[in-house]
C-alpha positions as a Markdown table, in Angstrom:
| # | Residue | x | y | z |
|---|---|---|---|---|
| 1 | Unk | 14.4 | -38.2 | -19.4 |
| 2 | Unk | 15.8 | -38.2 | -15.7 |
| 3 | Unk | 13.8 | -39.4 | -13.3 |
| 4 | Unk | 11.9 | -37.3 | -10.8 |
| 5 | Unk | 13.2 | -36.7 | -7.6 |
| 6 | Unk | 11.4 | -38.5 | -4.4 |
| 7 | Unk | 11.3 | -36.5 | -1.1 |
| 8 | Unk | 12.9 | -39.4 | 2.1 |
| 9 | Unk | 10.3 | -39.5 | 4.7 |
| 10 | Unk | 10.4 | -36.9 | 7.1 |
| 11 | Unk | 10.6 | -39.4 | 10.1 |
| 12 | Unk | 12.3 | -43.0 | 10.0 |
| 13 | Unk | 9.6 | -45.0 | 8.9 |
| 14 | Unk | 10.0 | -49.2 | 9.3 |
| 15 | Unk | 10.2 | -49.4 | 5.0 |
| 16 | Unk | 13.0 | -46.5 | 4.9 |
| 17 | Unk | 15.4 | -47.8 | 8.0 |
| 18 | Unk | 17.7 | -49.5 | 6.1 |
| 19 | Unk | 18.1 | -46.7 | 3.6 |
| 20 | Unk | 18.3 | -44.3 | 5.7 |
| 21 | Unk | 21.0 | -45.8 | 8.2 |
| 22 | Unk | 23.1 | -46.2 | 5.1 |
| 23 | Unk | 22.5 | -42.3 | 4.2 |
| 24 | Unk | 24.1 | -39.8 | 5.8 |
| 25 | Unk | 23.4 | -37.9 | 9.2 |
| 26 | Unk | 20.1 | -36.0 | 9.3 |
| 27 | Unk | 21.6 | -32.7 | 8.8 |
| 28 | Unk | 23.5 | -32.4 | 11.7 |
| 29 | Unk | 26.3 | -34.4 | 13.5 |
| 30 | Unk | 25.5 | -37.6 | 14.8 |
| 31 | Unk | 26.6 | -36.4 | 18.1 |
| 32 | Unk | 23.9 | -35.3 | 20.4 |
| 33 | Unk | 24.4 | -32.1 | 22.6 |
| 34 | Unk | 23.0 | -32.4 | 26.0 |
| 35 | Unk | 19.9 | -30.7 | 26.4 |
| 36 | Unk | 19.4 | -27.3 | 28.3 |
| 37 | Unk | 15.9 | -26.9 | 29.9 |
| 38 | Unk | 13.7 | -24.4 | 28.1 |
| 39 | Unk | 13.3 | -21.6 | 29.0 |
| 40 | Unk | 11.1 | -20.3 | 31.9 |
| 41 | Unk | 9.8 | -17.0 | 33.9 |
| 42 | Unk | 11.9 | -17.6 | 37.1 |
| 43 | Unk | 10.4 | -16.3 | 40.1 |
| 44 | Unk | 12.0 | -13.2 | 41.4 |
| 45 | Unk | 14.4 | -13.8 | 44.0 |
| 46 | Unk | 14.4 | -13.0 | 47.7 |
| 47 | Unk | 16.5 | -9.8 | 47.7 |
| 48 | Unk | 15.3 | -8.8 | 43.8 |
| 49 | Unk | 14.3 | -5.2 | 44.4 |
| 50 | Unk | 10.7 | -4.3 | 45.3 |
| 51 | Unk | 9.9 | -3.1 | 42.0 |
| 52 | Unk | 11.1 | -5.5 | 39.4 |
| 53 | Unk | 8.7 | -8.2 | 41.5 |
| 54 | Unk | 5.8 | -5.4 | 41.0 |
| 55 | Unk | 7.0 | -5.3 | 37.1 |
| 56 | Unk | 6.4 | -9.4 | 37.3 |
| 57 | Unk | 3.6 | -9.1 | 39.1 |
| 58 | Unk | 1.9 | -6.6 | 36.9 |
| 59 | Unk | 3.2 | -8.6 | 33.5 |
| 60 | Unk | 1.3 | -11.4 | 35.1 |
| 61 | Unk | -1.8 | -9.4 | 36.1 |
| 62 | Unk | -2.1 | -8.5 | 32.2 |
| 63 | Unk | -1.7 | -11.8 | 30.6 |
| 64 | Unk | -4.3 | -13.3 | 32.3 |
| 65 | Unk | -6.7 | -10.6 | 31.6 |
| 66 | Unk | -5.9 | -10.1 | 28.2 |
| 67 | Unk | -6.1 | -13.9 | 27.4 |
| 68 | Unk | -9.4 | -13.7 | 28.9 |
| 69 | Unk | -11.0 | -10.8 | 26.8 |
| 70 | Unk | -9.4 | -12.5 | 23.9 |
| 71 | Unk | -11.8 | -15.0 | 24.4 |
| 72 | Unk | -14.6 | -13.1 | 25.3 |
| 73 | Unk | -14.2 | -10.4 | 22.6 |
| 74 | Unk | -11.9 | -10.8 | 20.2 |
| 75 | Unk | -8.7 | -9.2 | 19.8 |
| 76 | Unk | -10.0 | -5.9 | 18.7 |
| 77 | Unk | -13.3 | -6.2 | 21.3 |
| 78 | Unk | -11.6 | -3.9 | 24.1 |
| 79 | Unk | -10.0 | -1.3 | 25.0 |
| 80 | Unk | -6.8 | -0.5 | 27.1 |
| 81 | Unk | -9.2 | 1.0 | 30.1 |
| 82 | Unk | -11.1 | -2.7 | 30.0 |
| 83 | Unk | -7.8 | -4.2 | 30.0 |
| 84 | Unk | -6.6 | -2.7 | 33.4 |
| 85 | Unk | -9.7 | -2.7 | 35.0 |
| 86 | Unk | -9.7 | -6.5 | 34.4 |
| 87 | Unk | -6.4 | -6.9 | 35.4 |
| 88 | Unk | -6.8 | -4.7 | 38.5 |
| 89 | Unk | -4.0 | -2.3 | 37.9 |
| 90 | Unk | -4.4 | 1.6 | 36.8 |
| 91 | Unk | -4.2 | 3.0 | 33.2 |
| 92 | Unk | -0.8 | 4.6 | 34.6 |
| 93 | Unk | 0.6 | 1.6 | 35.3 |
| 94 | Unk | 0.2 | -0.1 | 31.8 |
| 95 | Unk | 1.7 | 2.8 | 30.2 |
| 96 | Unk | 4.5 | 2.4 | 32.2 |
| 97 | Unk | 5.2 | -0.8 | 30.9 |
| 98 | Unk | 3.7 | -0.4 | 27.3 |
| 99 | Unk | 2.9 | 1.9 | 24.6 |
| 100 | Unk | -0.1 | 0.8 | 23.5 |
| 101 | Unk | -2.6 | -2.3 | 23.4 |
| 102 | Unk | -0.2 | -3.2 | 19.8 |
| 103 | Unk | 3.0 | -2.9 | 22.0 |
| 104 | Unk | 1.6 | -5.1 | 24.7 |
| 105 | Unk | 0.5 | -8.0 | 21.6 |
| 106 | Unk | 3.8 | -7.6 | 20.3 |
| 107 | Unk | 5.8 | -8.1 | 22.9 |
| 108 | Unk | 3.7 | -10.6 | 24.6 |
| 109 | Unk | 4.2 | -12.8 | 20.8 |
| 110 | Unk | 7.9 | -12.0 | 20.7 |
| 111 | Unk | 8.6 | -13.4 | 24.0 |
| 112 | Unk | 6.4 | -17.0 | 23.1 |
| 113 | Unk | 8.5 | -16.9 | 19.7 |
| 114 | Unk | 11.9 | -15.9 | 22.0 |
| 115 | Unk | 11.1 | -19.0 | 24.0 |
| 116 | Unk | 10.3 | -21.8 | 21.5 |
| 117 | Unk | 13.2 | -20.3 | 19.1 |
| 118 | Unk | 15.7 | -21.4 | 22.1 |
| 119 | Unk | 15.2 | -24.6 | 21.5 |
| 120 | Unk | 16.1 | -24.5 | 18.1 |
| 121 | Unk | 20.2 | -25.5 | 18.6 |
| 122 | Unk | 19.2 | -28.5 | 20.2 |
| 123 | Unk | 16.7 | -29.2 | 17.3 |
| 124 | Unk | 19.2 | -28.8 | 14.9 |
| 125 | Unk | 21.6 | -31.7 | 17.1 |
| 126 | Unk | 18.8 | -34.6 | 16.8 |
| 127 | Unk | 20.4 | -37.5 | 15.1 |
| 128 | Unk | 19.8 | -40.3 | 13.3 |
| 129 | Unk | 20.3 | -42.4 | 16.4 |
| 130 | Unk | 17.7 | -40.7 | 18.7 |
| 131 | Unk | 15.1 | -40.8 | 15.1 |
| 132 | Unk | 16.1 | -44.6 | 15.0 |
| 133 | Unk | 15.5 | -45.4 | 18.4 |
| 134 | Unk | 12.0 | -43.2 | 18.4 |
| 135 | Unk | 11.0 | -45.4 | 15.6 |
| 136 | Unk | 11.9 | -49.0 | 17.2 |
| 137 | Unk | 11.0 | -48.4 | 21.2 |
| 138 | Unk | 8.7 | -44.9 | 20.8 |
| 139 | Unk | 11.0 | -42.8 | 23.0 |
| 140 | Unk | 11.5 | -39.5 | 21.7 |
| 141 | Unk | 14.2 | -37.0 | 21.6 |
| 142 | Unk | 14.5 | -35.1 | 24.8 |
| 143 | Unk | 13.2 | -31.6 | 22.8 |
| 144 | Unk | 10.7 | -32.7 | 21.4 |
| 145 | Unk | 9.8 | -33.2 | 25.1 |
| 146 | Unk | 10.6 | -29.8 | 26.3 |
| 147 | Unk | 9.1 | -28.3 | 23.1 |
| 148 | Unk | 5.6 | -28.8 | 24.5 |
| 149 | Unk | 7.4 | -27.8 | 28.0 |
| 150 | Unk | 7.7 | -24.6 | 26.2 |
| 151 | Unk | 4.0 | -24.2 | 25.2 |
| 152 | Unk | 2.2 | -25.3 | 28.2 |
| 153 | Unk | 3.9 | -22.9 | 29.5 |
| 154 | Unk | 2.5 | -20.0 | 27.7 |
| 155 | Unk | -0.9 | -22.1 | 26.8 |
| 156 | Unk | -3.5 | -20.1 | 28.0 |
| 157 | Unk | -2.4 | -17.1 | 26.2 |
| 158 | Unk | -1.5 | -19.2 | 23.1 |
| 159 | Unk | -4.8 | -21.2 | 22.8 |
| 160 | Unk | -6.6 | -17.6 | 22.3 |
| 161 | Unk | -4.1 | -16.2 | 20.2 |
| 162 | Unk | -4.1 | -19.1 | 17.4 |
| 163 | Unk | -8.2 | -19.7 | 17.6 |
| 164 | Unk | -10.5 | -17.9 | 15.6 |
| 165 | Unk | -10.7 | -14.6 | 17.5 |
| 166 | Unk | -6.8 | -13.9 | 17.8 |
| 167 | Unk | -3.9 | -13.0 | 15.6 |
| 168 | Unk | -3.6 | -14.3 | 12.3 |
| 169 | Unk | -0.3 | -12.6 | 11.7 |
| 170 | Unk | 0.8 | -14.3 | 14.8 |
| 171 | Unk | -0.3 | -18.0 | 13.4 |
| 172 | Unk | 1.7 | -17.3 | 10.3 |
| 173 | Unk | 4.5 | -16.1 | 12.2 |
| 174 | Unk | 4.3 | -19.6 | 14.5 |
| 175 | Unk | 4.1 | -21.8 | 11.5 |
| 176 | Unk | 6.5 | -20.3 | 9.4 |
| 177 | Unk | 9.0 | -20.2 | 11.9 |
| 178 | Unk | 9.0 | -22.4 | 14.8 |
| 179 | Unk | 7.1 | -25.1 | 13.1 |
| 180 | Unk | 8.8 | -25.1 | 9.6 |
| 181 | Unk | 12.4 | -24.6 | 11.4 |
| 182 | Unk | 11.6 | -27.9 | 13.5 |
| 183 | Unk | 10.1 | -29.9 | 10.3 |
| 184 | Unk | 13.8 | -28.8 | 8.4 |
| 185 | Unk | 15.6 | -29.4 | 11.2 |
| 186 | Unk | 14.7 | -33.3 | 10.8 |
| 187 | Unk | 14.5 | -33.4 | 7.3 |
| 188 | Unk | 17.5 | -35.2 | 5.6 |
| 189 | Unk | 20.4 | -33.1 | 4.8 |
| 190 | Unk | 20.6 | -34.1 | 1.3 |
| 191 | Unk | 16.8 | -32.4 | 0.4 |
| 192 | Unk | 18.0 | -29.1 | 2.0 |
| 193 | Unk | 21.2 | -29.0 | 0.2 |
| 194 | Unk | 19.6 | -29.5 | -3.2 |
| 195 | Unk | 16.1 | -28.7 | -2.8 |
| 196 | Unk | 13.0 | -29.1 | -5.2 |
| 197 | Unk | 9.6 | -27.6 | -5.7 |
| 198 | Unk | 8.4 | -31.3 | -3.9 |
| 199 | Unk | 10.4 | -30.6 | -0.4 |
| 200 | Unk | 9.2 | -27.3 | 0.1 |
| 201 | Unk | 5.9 | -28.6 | -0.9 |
| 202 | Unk | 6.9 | -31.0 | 2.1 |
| 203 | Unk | 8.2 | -29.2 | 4.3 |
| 204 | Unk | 5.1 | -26.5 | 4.4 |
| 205 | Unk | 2.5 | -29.8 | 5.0 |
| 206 | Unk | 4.0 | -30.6 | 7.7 |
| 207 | Unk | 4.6 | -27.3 | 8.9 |
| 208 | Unk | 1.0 | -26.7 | 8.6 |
| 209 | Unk | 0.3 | -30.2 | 10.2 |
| 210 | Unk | 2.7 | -29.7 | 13.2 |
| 211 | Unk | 0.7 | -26.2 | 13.9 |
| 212 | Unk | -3.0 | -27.7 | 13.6 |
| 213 | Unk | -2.0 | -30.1 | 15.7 |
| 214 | Unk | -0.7 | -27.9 | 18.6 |
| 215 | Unk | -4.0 | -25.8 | 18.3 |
| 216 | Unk | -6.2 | -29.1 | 18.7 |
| 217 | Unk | -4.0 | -29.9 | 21.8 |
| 218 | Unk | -4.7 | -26.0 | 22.9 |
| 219 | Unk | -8.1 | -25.9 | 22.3 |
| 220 | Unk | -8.6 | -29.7 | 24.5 |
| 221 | Unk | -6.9 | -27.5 | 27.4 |
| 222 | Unk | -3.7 | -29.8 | 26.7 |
| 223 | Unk | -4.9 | -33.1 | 28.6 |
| 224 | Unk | -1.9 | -34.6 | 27.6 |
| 225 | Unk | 1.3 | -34.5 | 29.0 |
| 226 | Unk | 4.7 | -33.1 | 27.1 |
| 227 | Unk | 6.3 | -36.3 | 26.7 |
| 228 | Unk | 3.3 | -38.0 | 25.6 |
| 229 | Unk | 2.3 | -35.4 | 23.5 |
| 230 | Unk | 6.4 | -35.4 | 21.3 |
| 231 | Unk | 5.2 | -39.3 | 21.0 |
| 232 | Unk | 1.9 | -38.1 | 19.2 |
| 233 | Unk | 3.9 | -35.4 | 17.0 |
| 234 | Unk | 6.6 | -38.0 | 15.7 |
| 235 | Unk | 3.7 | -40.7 | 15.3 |
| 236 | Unk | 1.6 | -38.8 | 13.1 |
| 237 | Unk | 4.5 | -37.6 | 11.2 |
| 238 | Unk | 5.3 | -41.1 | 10.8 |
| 239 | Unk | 2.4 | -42.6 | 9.9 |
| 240 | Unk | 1.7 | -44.1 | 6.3 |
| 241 | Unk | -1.6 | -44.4 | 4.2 |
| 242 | Unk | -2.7 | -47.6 | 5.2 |
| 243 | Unk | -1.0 | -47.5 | 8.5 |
| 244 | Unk | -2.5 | -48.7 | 11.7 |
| 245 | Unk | -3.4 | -45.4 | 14.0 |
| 246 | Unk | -1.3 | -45.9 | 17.1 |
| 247 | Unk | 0.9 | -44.2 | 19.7 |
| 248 | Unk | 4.3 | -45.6 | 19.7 |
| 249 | Unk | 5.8 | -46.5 | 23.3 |
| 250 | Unk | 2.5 | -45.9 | 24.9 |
| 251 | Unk | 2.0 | -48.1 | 27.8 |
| 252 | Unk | -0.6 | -50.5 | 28.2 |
């Protein structure tokens, strides 16, 4: 009877370096693309017409006050009149901009998903080099880095939307995407090319693991910084039963 088929650690752990230099490439090639900053809301610029900085301006407005009754209420606990009185503008103005209250979510969701998905290239170029060197001196690969770059960014309105009173469809969407795409994206090549019941079985732990941790870091207000949060992220994924609990490359 053959043998059962083991799933490599996720992360370069110190029992699976030498295997794992001899192995091949972590999925992609071993050469590293340079990284592109994520992807931000520019400010509009001095000669941008009058009313694409009111557009900005008015995005803004509703953001903040729909995070906020998020929190208050509930998704469902208001109603597009609260929203604009909250955010100062007139009913007119939303439906300028937006259909309806679902519109407004939706878009709002695509664009957090739009941002985090442009990392993914650079994701998919981390290499058994950068793991390696993560491993022995705790630095981590430069997206990890701008991944949570990425998320402070839209933190306030993401700390509502994944806690109890936001969008469940949302979460799902977060986990099954962003966070399972960066847990395959460092997986070994040869699991995703032949993969078993066990990898998938892998690969939605972690996903499920990457996005609990992210909401813990949401709900603390994110104290910590990006880079030292990546160092956290690959740590945990790291760790082994019986491991000693600590942060690799943190200074003392």
């Amino acid at each position: 009877m053959p043998k059962a088929v083991a799933v490599a650690p996720l992360m370069v752990t110190p029992a699976a370096t030498a295997a794992i230099t001899a192995a091949p490439a972590v999925l992609t090639p071993a050469a590293s693309t340079a990284p592109t900053a994520p992807a931000t809301s520019a400010a509009p610029a001095a000669d941008e017409p009058t009313e694409d900085r009111r557009s900005l301006r008015t995005k803004r407005m509703l953001r903040e006050a729909f995070a906020q009754l998020i929190a208050e209420r509930g998704l469902d606990g208001f109603s597009v009149g609260e929203l604009t009185a909250r955010a100062d503008i007139n009913r007119g103005t939303f439906y300028a901009h937006y259909r309806d209250m679902t519109d407004l979510l939706r878009r709002f969701e695509d664009e957090i998903i739009a941002d985090l998905h442009a990392l993914k290239p650079q994701i998919q170029t981390v290499t058994l080099r950068e793991l390696l060197t993560f491993n022995r001196k705790g630095i981590p690969p430069r997206v990890t880095i701008e991944l949570f770059d990425v998320l402070r960014e839209h933190g306030h309105l993401l700390r509502v939307l994944l806690s109890p009173s936001g969008d469940a469809a949302f979460q799902a969407r977060l986990r099954d995407r962003t966070c399972t795409d960066f847990v395959r994206s460092v997986l070994h090549s040869r699991y995703l090319k032949n993969p078993q019941p066990l990898t998938e079985y892998y690969i939605a732990y972690y996903a499920s693991a990457t996005l609990g941790l992210i909401q813990r870091w949401l709900e603390r207000d994110m104290p910590e910084g990006s880079e030292e949060m990546a160092r956290i992220l690959l740590s945990v994924m790291m760790l082994r039963p019986g491991d000693s609990i600590e942060l690799k490359g943190r200074k003392q």
